[in-house]
N, C-alpha and C positions, 0 to 999 in steps of 0.2 A: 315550510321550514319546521324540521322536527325538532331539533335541537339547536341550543344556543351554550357554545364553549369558551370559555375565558380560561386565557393563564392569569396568573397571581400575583407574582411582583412586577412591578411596571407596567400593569395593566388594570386588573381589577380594585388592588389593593392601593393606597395612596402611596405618596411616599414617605410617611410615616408608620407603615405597614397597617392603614387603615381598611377595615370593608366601607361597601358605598351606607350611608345612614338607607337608604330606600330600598336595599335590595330585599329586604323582606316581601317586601310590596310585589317586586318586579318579578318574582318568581313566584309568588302568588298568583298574579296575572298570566305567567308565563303557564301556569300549571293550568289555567281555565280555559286557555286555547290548545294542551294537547299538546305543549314544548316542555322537551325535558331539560332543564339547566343541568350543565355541567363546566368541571373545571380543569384543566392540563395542566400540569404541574409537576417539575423534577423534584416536589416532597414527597414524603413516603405518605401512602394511601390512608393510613392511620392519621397519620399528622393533619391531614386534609379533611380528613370526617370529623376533626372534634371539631372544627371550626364550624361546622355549619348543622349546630344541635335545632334548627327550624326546619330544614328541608331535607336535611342528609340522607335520608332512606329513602328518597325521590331520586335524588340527583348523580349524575353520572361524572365517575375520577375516572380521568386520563391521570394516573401517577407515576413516580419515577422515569419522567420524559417520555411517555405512551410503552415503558415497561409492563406495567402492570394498569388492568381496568377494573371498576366494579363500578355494578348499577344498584347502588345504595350497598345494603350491608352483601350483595351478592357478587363470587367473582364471578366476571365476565372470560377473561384474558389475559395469561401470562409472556410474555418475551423472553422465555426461561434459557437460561445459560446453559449450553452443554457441560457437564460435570467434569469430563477432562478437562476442559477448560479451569473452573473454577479450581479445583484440586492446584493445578501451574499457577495461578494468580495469587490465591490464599500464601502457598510454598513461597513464592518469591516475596509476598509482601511482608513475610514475618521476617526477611532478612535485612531489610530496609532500615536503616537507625530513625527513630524515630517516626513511624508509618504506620499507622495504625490501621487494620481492613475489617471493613463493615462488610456483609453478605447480606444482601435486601433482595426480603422474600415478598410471597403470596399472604404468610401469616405472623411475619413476625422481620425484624432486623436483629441479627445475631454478632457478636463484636466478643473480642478474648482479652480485654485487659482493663482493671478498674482505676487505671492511670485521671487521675482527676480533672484535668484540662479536658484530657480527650471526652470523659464524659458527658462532661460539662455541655463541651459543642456537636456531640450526639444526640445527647435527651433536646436541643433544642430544634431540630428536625426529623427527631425519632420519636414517638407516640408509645410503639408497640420494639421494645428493645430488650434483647437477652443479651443476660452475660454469662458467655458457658468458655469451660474447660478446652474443647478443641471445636471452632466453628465448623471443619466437614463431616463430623459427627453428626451435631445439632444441626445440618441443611437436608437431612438424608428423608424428610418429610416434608418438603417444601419445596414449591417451584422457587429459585433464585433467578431476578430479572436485571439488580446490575450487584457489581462490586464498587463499594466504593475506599477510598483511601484518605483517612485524614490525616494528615502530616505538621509537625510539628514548624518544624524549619522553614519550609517552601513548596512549595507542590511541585511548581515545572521545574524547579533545578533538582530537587532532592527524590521524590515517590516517582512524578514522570518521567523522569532520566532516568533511572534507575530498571521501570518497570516492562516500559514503551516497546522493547523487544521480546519479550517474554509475557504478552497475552492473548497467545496462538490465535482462534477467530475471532477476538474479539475488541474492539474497539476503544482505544482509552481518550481519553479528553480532560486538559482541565478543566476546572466547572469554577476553580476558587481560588484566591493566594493558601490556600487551607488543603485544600480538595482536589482529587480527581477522580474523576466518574469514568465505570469500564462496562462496559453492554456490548451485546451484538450488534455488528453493523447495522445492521435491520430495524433496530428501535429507533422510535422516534413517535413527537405527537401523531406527526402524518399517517406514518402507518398504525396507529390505533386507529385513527378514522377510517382508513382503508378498511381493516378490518371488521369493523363497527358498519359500513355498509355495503358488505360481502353477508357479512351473519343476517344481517334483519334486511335486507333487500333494498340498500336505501340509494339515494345521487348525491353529488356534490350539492343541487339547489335544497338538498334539506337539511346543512349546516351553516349555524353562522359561528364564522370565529374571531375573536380579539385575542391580541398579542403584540407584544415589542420587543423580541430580542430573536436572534438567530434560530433559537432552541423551538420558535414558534413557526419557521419556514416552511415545514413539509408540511405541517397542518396548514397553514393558510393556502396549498397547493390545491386540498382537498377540497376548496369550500369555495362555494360561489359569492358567500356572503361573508368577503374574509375584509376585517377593519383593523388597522393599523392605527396604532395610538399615534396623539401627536406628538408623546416624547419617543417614537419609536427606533429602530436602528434603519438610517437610509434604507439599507439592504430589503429590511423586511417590508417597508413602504413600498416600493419596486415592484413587488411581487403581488402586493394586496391589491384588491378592487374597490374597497374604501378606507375613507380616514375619518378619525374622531379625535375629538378633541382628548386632553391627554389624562393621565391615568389621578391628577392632583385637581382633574375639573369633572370628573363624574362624568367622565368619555366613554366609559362600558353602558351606562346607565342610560344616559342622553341618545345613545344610538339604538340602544332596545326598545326606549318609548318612540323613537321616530320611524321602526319598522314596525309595529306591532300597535299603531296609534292608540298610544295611552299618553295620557296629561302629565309629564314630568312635575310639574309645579302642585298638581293637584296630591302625588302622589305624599 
């Protein structure tokens, strides 16, 4: 087992959006036996590396839902948008009342209007955020891996009804009563893994992964060493090979000391 992947809310995180008190330890230990920690995550890659100022330039982002990869400050892996695309998606969502369109890149998230609200709920999942004059301008040096849509109103009555016909290949989803997220069909944590052991020659038996929501499916596909939280969604239990306990009982934590035999209590 080379790597060990965690998504972050309802799995790693409590649900007070706590990290585990031990995992300094754990990945300490992790790093002595040659396992690289890593996290899967629909936050932008920026947003993801300030959190983890201990081990950050060790560890490997699955970001923007296996959009975007890096192994510490290096990228790995874009899911980059075809540009006609994005060009039909930006146009339609500036028509939208109250729709506001984020383009999230490789080096940055670019967004066109300093409306206060919407900032507001940017900067708390945006790290790395410009505010420019015309976003296809500012993407013309950046891989773009989703679109996203922050909407004032409603997302699936007002930005997704609206947009759902008009985002040629690519895929829209809501993600939020707020938001909806638009990528290539192709994205997903899963296929970051996929890709991740096509490039370094790896198998399923050399990941492990935790997750509890849908968004965590296609990765637990990939892994032979896939655990399901116990608050997790039936769905994804279904499909996993194990369970831990749950994301408010140090069920990331408690299952890495029980593969990797280290002293939970000692830690």
């Amino acid at each position: 087992m080379k790597y060990v992947i965690c998504d972050m809310d309802g799995t790693l995180l409590d649900s007070k959006k706590r990290l585990p008190s031990k995992l300094n330890k754990v990945i300490d230990e992790l790093k002595k036996r040659d396992v690289i920690f890593g996290i899967a995550s629909g936050r932008q890659y920026f947003n993801l590396y300030e959190q983890f100022p201990d081990h950050r330039d060790d560890m490997l982002f699955i970001a923007e839902n296996g959009g975007i990869v890096y192994q510490g400050n290096s990228p790995v892996f874009a899911d980059a948008l075809p540009m006609e695309d994005i060009q039909r998606v930006i146009i339609k969502a500036r028509q939208i009342k109250d729709s506001y369109p984020i383009a999230c890149g490789m080096k940055s998230a670019y967004l066109e209007t300093e409306d206060a609200q919407f900032l507001k709920n940017a900067h708390m999942y945006y790290a790395h955020l410009e505010i420019v004059d015309d976003i296809l301008t500012a993407i013309q040096n950046d891989q773009i891996a989703k679109i996203t849509l922050y909407d004032k109103r409603n997302a699936q009555t007002n930005s997704y009804a609206a947009i759902k016909a008009d985002t040629g290949s690519l895929r829209p989803v809501v993600s939020g009563e707020d938001w909806v997220d638009i990528s290539n069909p192709t994205t997903s944590k899963g296929n970051a893994i996929a890709m991740l052991k096509t490039k370094y020659h790896l198998d399923s038996d050399d990941f492990v992964a935790f997750g509890d929501f849908m968004n965590d499916y296609e990765m637990m596909k990939e892994c032979t060493y896939s655990y399901a939280m116990a608050n997790a969604h039936p769905d994804l239990k279904a499909v996993c090979n194990y369970e831990t306990c749950s994301n408010d009982e140090d069920g990331v934590i408690k299952a890495i000391c029980a593969l990797y035999d280290l002293d939970y209590e000692a830690l």
